[in-house]
N, C-alpha and C positions, 0 to 999 in steps of 0.2 A: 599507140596512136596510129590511125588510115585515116586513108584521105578519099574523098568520096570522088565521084563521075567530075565535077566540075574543081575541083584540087582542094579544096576547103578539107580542113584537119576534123578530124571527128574523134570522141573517145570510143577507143573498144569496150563492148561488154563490161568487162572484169575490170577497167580504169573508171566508168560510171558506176560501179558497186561498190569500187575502192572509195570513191568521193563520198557517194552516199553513206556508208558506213564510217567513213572521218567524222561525217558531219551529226551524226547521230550518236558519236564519241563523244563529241564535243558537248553536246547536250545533255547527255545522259550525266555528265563531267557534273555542269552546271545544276541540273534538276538535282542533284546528290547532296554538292555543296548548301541548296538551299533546303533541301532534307532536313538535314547535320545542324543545321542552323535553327531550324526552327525545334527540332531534339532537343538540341542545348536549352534555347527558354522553354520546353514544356517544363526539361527535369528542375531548373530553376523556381518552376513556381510550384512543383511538386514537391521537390524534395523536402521542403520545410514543412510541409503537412504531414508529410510520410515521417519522420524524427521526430513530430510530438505524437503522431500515435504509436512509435516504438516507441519513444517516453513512456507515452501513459498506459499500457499493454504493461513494463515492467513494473510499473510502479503501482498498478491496481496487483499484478501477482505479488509483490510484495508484499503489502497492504492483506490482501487476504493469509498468508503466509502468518505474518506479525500477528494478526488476529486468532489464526487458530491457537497461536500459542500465547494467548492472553486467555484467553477461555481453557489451555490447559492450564495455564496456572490456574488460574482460579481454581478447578475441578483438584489441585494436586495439595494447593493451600484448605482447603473445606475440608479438604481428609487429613489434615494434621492436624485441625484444628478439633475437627468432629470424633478422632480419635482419643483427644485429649496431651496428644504431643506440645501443642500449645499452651503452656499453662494462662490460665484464664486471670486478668488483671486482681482480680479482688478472691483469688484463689492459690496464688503463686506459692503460701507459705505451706498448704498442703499438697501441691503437687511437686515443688521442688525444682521448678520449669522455671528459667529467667528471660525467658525470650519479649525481646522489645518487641516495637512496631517495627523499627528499623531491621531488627536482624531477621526477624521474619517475611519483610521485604525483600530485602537484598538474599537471601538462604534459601529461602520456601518456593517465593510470588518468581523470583530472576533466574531462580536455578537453569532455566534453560533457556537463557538468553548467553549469547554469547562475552558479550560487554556487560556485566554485573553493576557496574557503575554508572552506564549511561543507563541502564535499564531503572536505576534508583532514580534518578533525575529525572524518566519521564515519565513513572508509574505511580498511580495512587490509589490505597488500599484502606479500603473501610470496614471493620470488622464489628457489627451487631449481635444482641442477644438479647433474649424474652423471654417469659414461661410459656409462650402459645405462639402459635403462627399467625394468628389474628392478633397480637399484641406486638408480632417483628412487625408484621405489614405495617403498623404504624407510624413504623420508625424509619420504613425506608423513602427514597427522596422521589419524588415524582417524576424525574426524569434521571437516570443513570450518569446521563453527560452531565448534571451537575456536582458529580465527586469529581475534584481537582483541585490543583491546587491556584484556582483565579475564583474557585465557586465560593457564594455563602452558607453552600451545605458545609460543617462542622464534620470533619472525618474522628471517628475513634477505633479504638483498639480494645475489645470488650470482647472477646475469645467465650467467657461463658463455663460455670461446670458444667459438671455430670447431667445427664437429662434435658439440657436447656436447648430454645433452638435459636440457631444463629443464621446470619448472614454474612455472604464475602461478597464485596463489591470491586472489580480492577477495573482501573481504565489506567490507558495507555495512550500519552497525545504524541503521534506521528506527524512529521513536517513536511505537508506538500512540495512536492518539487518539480511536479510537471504545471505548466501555467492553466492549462484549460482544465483539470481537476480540482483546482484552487474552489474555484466556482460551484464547482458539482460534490465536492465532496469538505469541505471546511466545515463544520458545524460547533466549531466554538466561539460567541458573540466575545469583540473584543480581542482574541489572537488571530494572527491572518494568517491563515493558510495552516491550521493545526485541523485534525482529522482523529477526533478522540473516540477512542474503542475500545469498549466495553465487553462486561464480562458478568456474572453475578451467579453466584451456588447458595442455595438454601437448603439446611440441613439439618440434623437434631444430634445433638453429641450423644457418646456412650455412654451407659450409665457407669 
């Protein structure tokens, strides 16, 4: 601190820089804290938007995941069947083959599901035959999402001999778990929130 001509105290240079740079500590302090603060509620009303689209990102890869390997079943059961691995219902006494619906379900359709059992409980498998492709087409259901077990399509197990041609039909009902795919992706009347995925091989067994 000096003191001027008439004795009055004055600040020095670098004591008016000091103050002024306190003062804009102080501020800067302030404008931060209300930064921080308004940071805080953006992420607040972000964050829950942001955790259902990491929801729903895992749960669509999933979802497509589950699906390839319902379509390879299918692709892996038509070739056991089309082979004649399967003995055919109204054929079993000449091929020798005792294979149920069931064990061909849970053996064949599961094989490459990790859980074999939860995989029987949510899979359904419909096996057709005809002497012609114009006589299956008749037999199959006009929408695929109505093989299940809530439909009034009538599933059977009818494998087929030598020369005949068949069909395989899988679906697979998946249980939504992200809330805003419930809506976009449910397609069965009557279950909430199931997402059935389908599969289907047409084929002509060996002679």
């Amino acid at each position: 601190m000096r003191y001027n001509g008439t004795g009055a105290a004055t600040n020095s240079p670098l004591e008016a820089w000091m103050k002024e740079r306190f003062r804009f500590s102080k501020e800067s302090i302030r404008t931060r804290e209300r930064q921080n603060g308004v940071t805080a509620i953006e992420f607040a009303i972000v964050a829950p938007v942001l955790f259902l689209l990491l929801m729903g990102l895992a749960e669509m890869s999933l979802l497509i995941y589950v699906k390839a390997k319902v379509m390879r079943s299918a692709e892996l059961g038509a070739r056991e069947i089309r082979t004649l691995k399967v003995g055919p219902s109204d054929n079993r006494a000449t091929t020798g083959n005792q294979m149920t619906a069931q064990n061909f379900t849970k053996n064949v359709i599961c094989q490459k599901f990790a859980d074999r059992d939860e995989c029987v409980s949510r899979i359904s498998v419909d096996v057709r035959t005809a002497d012609t492709f114009a006589a299956l087409r008749g037999k199959l259901p006009a929408n695929l999402k109505d093989v299940g077990p809530d439909a009034a399509y009538t599933e059977e197990f009818k494998p087929g001999g030598p020369g005949k041609m068949g069909s395989l039909i899988v679906t697979y009902d998946w249980q939504l778990f992200t809330p805003g795919l419930t809506f976009m992706f449910a397609n069965v009347p009557g279950m909430q929130g199931i997402s059935r995925l389908t599969a289907i091989a047409v084929y002509r067994n060996e002679m």
